[in-house]
N, C-alpha and C positions, 0 to 999 in steps of 0.2 A: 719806458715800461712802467715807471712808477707814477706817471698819470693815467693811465688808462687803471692802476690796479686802486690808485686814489681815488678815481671816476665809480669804480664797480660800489667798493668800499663805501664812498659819500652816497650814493642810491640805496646800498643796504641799509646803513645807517639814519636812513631818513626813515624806512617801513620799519624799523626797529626803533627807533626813536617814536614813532606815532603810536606803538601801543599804551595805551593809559592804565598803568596798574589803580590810579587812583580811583578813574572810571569802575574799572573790574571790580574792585574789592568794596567799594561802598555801594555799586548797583547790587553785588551779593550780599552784602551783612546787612544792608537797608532799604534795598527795592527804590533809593533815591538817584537823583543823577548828583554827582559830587559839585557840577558846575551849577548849579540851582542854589547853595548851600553856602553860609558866610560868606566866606572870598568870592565864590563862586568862579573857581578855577579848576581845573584838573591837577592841584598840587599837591604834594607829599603833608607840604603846613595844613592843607584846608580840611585834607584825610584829619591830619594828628589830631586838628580842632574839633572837626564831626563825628568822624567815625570811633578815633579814641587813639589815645598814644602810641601804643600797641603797633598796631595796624599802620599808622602814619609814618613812622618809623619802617617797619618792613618795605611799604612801599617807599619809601625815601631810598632803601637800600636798593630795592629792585630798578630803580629807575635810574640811579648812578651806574648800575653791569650794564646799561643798554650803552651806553657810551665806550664802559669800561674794555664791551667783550669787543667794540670795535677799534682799540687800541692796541687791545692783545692781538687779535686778527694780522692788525699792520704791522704790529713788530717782527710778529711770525712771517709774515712775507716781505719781511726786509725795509720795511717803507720807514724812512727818516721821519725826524722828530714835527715837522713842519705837515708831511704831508698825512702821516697819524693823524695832528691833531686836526687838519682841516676835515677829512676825512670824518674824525670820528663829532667835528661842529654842525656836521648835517645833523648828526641826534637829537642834541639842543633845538635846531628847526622844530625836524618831526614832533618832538615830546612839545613846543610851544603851537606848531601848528598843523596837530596831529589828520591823515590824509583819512583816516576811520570814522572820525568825531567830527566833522564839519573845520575841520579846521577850529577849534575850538580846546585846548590844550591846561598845557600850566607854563609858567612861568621861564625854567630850564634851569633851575640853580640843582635838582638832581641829579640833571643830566649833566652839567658840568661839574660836580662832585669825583663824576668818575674818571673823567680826565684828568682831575687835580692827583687825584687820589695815588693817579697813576705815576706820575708825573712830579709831583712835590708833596708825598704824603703828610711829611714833620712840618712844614710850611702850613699846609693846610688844618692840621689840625693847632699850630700855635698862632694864624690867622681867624679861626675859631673864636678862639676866647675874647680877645677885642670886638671882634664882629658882633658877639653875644651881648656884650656888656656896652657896643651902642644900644643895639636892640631894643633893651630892657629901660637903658637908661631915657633912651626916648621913648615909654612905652609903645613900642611899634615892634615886636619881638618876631615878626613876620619879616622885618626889612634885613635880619639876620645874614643870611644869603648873600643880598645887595653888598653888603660891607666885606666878607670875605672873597666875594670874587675879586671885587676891588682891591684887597690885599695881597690877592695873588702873587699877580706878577712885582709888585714892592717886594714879599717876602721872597720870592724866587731872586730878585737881585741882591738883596743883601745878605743872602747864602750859596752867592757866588757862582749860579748855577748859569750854563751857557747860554750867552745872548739869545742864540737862535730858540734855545727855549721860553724866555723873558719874552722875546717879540711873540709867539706862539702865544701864549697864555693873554699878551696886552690883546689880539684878536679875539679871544675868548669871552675877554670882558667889553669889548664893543661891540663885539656881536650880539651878542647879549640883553647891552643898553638898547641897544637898535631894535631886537626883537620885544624889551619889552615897553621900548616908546610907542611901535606900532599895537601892541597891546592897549595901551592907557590911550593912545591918540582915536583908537578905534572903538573907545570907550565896548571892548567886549563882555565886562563883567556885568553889564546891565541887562544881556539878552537871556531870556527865559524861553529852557527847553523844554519841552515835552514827556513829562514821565514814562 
């Protein structure tokens, strides 16, 4: 029973994961596509850059509950720690390679926010501040993200939290890597869309 409700879940997750508030919110305050722009990504960072802090920020928040509310979903139906999170990993997909947009996304460090969030919140927010302070210190304040995910599962072990969750979360950040090698390997940030 708890794969078929894993199964329904990871297909929800996916059309929920592919909506782009990044998209939304800069094609309304700027008549632009977000992916045309900087980074040229559909990401919460490329909003905060273009569209303005504000804004980037909100959509960062909105795009970690797409994950979020598919965590909640599984708990409420009973679904263990494993099958939540793979379930709510289809998000990450959709949001990197959203099925509205061409397949043409953002990155998924929002969408796995909301897993963390859920999941290892004090971890994640004391994973934060190192992440940051690479960031900065390599002028690269975008790769932000990269470094907290990767601290994840480190800080979920040495706050003693249950393996089966530690192995969950190490899936989160390979998948991750994976989806964003096929990113950089498929050199997408080069293609110019259509206003």
């Amino acid at each position: 029973m708890e794969v078929y409700k894993t199964v329904i879940l990871a297909i929800a997750a996916y059309f929920i994961g592919s909506i782009s508030f990044s998209y939304i919110f800069s094609k309304k305050l700027t008549g632009k596509d977000i992916r045309n722009l900087k980074v040229k990504n559909s990401g919460a960072f490329n909003v905060f850059l273009t569209v303005g802090p504000l804004v980037g920020i909100i959509v960062g928040l909105l795009d970690a509950c797409k994950t979020l509310l598919i965590i909640l979903i599984a708990q409420a139906c009973g679904l263990d720690i494993v099958h939540s999170i793979v379930a709510a990993s289809f998000g990450i997909i959709g949001h990197c390679f959203p099925v509205y947009y061409n397949f043409y996304g953002g990155k998924g460090a929002g969408s796995v926010i909301g897993i963390l969030i859920y999941f290892i919140p004090v971890e994640l927010l004391i994973c934060m501040i190192p992440a940051a302070m690479i960031g900065f210190m390599i002028h690269r304040p975008g790769t932000t993200p990269v470094f907290f995910i990767l601290f994840s599962p480190i800080a979920a072990y040495l706050s003693r939290k249950p393996a089966i969750l530690i192995n969950s979360l190490i899936y989160i950040t390979l998948l991750t890597a994976i989806l964003n090698a096929i990113i950089y390997l498929t050199k997408r940030d080069r293609k110019v869309f259509a206003e």
